[in-house]
Residue frames as a rotation matrix with the C-alpha (Angstrom) as fourth column:
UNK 1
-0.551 0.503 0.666 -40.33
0.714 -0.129 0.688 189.71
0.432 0.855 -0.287 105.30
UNK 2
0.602 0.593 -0.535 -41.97
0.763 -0.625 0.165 191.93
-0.236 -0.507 -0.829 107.98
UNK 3
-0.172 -0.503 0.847 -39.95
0.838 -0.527 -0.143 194.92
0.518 0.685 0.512 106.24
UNK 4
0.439 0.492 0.752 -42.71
0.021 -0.842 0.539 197.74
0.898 -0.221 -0.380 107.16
UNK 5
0.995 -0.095 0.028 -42.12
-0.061 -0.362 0.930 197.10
-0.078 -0.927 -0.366 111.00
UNK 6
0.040 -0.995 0.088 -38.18
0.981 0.056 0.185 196.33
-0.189 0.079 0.979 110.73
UNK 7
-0.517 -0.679 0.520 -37.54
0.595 -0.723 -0.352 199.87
0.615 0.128 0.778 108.91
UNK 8
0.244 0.764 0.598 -40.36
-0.057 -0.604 0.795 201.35
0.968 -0.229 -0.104 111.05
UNK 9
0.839 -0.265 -0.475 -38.63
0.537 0.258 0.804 200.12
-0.091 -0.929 0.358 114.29
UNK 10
0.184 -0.870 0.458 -35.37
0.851 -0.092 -0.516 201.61
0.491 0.485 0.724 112.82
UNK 11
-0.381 -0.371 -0.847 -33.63
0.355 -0.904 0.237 205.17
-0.854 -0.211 0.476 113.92
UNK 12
0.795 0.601 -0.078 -34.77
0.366 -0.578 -0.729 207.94
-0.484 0.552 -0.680 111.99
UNK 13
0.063 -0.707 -0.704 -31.85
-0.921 -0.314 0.233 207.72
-0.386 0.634 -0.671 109.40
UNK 14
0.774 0.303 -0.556 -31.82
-0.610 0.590 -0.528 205.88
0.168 0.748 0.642 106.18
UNK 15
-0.233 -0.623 -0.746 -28.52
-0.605 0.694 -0.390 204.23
0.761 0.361 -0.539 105.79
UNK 16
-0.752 0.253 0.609 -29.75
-0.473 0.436 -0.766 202.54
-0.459 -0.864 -0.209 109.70
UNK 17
0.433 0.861 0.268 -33.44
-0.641 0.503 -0.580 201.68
-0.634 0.080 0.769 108.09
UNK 18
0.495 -0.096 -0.864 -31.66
-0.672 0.587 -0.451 200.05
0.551 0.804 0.226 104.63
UNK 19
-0.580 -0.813 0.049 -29.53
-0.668 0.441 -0.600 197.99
0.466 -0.381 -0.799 107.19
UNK 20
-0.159 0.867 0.473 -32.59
-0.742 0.211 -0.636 196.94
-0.651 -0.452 0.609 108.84
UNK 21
0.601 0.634 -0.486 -33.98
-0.674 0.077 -0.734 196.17
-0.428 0.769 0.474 105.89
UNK 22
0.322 -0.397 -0.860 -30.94
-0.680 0.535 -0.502 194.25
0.659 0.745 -0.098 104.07
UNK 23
-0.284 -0.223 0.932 -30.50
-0.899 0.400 -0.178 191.83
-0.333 -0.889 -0.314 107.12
UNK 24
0.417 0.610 0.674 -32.63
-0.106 0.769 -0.630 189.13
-0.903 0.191 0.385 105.81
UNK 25
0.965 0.219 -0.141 -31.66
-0.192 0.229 -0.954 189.31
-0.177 0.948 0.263 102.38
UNK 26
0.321 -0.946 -0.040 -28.13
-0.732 -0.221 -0.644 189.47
0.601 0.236 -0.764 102.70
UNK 27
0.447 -0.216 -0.868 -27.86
0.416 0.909 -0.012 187.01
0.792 -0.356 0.497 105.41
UNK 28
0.891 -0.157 -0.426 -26.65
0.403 -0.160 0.901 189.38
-0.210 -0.974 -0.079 108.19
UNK 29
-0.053 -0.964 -0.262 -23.22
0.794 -0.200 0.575 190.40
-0.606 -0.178 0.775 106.13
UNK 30
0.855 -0.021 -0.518 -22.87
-0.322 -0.805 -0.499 193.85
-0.406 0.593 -0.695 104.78
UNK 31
0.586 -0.776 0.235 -19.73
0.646 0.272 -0.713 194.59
0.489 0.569 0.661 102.30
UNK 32
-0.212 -0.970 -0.120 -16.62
0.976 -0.217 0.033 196.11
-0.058 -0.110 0.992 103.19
UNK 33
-0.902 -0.374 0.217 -17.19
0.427 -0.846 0.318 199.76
0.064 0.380 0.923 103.90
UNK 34
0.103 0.988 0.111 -20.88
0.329 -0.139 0.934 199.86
0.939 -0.059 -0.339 104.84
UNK 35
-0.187 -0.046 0.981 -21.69
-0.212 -0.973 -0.086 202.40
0.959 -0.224 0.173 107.20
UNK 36
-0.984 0.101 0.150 -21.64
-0.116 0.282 -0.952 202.01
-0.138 -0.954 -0.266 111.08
UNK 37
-0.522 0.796 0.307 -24.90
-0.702 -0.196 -0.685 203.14
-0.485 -0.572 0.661 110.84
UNK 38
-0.139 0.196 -0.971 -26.02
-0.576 0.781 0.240 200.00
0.806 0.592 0.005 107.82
UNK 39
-0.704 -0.469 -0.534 -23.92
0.021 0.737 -0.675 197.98
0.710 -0.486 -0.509 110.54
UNK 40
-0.763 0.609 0.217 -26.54
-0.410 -0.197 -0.890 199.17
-0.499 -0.769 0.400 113.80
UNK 41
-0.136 0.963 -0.234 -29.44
-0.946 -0.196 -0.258 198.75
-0.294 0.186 0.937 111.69
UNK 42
0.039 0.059 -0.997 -28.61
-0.351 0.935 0.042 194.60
0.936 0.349 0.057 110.90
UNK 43
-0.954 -0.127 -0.270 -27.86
0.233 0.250 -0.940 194.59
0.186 -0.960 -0.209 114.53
UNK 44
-0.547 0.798 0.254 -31.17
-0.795 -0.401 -0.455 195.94
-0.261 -0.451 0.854 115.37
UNK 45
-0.020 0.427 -0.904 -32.98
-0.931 0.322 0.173 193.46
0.365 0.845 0.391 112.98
UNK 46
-0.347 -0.278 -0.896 -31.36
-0.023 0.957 -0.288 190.69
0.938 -0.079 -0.339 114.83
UNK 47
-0.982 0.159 -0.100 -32.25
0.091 -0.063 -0.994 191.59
-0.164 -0.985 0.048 118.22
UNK 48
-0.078 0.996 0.042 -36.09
-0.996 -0.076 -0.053 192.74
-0.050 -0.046 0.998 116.81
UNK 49
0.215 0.341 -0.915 -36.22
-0.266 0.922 0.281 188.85
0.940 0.183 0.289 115.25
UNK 50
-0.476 -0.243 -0.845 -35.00
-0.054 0.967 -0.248 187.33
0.878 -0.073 -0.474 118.09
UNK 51
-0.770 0.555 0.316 -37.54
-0.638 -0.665 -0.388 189.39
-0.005 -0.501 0.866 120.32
UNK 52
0.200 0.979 -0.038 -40.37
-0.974 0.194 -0.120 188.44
-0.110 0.061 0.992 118.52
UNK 53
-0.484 -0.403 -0.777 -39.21
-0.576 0.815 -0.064 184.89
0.659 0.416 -0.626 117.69
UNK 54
-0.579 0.023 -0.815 -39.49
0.518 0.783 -0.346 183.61
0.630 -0.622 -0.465 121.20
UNK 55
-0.853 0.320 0.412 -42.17
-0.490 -0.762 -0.423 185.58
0.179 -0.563 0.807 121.77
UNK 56
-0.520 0.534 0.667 -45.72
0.055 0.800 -0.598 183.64
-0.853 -0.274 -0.445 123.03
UNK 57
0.459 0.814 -0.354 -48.28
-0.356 -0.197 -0.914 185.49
-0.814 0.546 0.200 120.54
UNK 58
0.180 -0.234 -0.955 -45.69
-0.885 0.385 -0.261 184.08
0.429 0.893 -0.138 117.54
UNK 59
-0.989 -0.118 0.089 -45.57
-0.118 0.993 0.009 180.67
-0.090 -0.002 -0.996 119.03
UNK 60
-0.620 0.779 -0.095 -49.02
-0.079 -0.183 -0.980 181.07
-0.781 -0.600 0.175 119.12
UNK 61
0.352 0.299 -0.887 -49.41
-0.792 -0.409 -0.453 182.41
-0.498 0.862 0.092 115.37
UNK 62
-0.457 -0.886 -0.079 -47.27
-0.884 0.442 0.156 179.64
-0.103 0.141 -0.985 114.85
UNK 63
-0.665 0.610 0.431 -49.82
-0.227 0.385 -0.894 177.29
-0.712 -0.693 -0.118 116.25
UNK 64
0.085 0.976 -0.199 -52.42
-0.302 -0.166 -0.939 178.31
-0.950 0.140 0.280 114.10
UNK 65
0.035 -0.289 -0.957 -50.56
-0.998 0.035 -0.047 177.45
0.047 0.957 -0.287 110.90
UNK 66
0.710 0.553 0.435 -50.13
-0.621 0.784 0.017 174.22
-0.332 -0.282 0.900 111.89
UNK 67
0.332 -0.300 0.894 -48.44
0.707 0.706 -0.025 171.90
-0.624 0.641 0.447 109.28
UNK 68
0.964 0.184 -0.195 -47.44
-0.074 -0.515 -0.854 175.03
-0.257 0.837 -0.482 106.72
UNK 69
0.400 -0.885 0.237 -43.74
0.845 0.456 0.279 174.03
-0.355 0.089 0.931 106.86
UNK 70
-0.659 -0.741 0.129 -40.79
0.751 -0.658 0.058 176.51
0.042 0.135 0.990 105.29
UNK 71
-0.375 0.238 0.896 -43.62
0.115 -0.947 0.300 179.85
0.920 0.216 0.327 104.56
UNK 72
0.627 0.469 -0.622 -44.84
0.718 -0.039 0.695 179.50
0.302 -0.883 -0.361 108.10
UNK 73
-0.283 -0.288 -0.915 -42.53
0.683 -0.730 0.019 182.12
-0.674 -0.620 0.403 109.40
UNK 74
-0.986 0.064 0.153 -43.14
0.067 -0.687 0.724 184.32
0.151 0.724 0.673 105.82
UNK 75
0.340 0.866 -0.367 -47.19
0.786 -0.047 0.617 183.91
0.517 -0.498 -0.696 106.67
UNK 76
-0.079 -0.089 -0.993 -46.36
0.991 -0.113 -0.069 185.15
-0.106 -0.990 0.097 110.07
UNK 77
-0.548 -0.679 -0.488 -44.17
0.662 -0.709 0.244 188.18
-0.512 -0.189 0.838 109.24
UNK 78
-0.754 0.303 0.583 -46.38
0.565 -0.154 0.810 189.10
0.335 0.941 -0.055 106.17
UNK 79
0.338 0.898 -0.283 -49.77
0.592 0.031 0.806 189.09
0.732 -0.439 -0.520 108.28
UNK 80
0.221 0.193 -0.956 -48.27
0.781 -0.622 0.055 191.26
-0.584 -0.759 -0.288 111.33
UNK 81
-0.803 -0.510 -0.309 -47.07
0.477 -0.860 0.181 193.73
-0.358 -0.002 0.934 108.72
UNK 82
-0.313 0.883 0.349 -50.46
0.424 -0.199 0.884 193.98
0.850 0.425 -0.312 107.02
UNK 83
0.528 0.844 0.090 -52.20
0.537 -0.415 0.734 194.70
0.657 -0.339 -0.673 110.24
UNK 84
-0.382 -0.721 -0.578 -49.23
0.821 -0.553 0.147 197.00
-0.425 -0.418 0.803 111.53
UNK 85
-0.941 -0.207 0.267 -50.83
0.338 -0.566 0.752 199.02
-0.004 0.798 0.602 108.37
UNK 86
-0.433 0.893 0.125 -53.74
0.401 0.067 0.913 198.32
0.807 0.446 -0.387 109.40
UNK 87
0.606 0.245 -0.757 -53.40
0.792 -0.276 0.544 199.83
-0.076 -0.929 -0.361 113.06
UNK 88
0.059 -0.798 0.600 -50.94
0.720 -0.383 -0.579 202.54
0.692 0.466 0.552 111.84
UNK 89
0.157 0.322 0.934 -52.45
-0.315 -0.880 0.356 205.67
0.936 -0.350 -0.036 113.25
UNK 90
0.864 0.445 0.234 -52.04
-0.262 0.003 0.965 204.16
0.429 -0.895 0.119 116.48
UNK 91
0.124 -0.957 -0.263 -48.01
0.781 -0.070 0.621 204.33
-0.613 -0.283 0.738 116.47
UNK 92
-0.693 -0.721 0.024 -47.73
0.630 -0.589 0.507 207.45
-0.351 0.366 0.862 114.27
UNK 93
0.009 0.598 -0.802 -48.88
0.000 -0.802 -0.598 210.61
-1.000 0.005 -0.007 113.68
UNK 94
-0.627 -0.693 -0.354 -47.33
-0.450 -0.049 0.892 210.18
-0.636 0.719 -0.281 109.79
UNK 95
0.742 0.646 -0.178 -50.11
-0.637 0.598 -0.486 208.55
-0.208 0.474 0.856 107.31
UNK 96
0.376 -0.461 0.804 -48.52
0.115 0.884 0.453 205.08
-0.919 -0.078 0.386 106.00
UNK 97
0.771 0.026 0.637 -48.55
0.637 -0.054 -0.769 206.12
0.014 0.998 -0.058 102.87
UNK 98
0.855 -0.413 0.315 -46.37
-0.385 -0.911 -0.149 209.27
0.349 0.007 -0.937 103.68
UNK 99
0.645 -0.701 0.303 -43.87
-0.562 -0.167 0.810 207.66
-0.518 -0.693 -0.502 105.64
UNK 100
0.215 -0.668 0.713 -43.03
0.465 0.712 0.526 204.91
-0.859 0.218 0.464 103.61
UNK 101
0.633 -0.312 0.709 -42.87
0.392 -0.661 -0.640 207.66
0.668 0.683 -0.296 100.22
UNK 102
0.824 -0.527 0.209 -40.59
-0.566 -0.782 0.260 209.60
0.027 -0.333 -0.943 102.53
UNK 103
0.313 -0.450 0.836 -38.45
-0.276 0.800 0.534 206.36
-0.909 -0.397 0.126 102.93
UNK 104
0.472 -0.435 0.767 -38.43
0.777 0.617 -0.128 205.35
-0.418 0.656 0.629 99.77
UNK 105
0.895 -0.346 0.280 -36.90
0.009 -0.615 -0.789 208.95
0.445 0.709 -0.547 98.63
UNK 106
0.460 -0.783 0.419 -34.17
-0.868 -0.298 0.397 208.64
-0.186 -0.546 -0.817 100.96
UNK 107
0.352 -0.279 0.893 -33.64
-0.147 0.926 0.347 205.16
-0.924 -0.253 0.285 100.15
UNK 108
0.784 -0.001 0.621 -33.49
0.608 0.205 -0.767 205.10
-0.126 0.979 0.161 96.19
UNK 109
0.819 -0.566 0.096 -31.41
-0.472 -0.758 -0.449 208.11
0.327 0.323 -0.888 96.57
UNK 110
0.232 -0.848 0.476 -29.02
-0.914 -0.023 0.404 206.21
-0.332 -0.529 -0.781 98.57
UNK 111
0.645 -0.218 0.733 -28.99
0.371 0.927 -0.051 202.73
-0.668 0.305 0.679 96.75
UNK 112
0.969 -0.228 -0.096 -27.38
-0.111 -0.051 -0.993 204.56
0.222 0.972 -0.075 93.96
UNK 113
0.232 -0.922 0.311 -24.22
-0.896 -0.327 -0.302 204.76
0.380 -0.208 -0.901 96.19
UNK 114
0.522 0.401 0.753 -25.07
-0.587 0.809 -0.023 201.32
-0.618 -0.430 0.658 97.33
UNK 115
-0.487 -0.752 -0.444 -22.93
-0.862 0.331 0.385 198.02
-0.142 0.570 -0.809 95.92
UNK 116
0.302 0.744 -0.596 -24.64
-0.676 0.608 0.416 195.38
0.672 0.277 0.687 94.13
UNK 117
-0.894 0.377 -0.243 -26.08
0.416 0.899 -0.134 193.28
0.167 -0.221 -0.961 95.79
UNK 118
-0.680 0.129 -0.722 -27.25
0.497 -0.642 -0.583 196.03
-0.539 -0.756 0.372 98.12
UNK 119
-0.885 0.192 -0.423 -28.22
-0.306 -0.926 0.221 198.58
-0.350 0.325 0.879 95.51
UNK 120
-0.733 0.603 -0.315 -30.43
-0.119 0.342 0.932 196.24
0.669 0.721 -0.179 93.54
UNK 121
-0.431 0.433 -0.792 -32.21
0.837 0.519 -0.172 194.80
0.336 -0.737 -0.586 96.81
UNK 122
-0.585 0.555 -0.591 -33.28
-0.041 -0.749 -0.662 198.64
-0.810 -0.363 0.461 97.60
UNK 123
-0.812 0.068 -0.579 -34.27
-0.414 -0.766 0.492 199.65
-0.410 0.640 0.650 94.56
UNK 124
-0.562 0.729 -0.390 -36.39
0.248 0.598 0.762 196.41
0.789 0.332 -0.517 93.60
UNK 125
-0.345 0.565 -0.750 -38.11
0.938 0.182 -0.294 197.13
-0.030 -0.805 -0.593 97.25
UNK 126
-0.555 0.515 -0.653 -39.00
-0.431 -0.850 -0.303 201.03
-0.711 0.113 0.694 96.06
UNK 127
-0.688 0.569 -0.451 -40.09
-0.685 -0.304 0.662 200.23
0.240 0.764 0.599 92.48
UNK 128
-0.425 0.685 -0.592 -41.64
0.348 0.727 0.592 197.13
0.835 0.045 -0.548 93.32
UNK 129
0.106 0.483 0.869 -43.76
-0.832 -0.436 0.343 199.25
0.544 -0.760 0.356 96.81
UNK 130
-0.262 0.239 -0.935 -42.82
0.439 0.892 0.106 195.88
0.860 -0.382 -0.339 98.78
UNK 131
-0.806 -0.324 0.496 -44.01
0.048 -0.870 -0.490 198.13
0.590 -0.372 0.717 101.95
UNK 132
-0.512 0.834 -0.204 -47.06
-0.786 -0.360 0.503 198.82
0.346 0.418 0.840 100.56
């Protein structure tokens, strides 16, 4: 669910961020014909999660939840993107707002070429600003 930092960790090419991005929802499998670069960007995703996973400061965050069972990792992921947004300026020159409108034109344009599952899963994450 940490989206923002996932496509924000990404290479600076869409079909790499939407890979990013569709990791989680898809479950790690793209479809037949998805783009090396799709393919890098689910790889990336897996190496960022398993970074931060067994990192201390998320066993830590972890900690603090206590008892919250299954949304304890959604919490987690939610809360560091919020204050990723909330510390922007201090990884990018790019306002948040701009980068992720630049994203989402490159993205929407490409879902259309996108197979369902895929296509829908972008497109609900522009219209619906899940970013934001």
């Amino acid at each position: 669910m940490n989206w923002l930092a996932h496509v924000f960790l990404s290479e600076e090419n869409v079909d790499f961020q939407i890979g990013n991005f569709l990791a989680d929802p898809m479950k790690g499998k793209l479809w037949d014909g998805a783009s090396d670069a799709m393919r890098r960007g689910v790889q990336v995703h897996q190496l960022i999660d398993s970074y931060t996973d067994s990192h201390q400061i998320v066993y830590q965050s972890k900690a603090r939840l206590r008892e919250k069972g299954l949304l304890k990792p959604v919490i987690i992921d939610l809360t560091y993107d919020y204050l990723l947004t909330k510390n922007w300026d201090l990884f990018c020159t790019v306002s948040v707002r701009e980068y992720i409108d630049s994203f989402y034109e490159e993205a929407k344009l490409r879902s259309i070429e996108l197979p369902n599952p895929a296509s829908e899963l972008v497109q609900n994450l522009v219209d619906g600003d899940r970013l934001n």
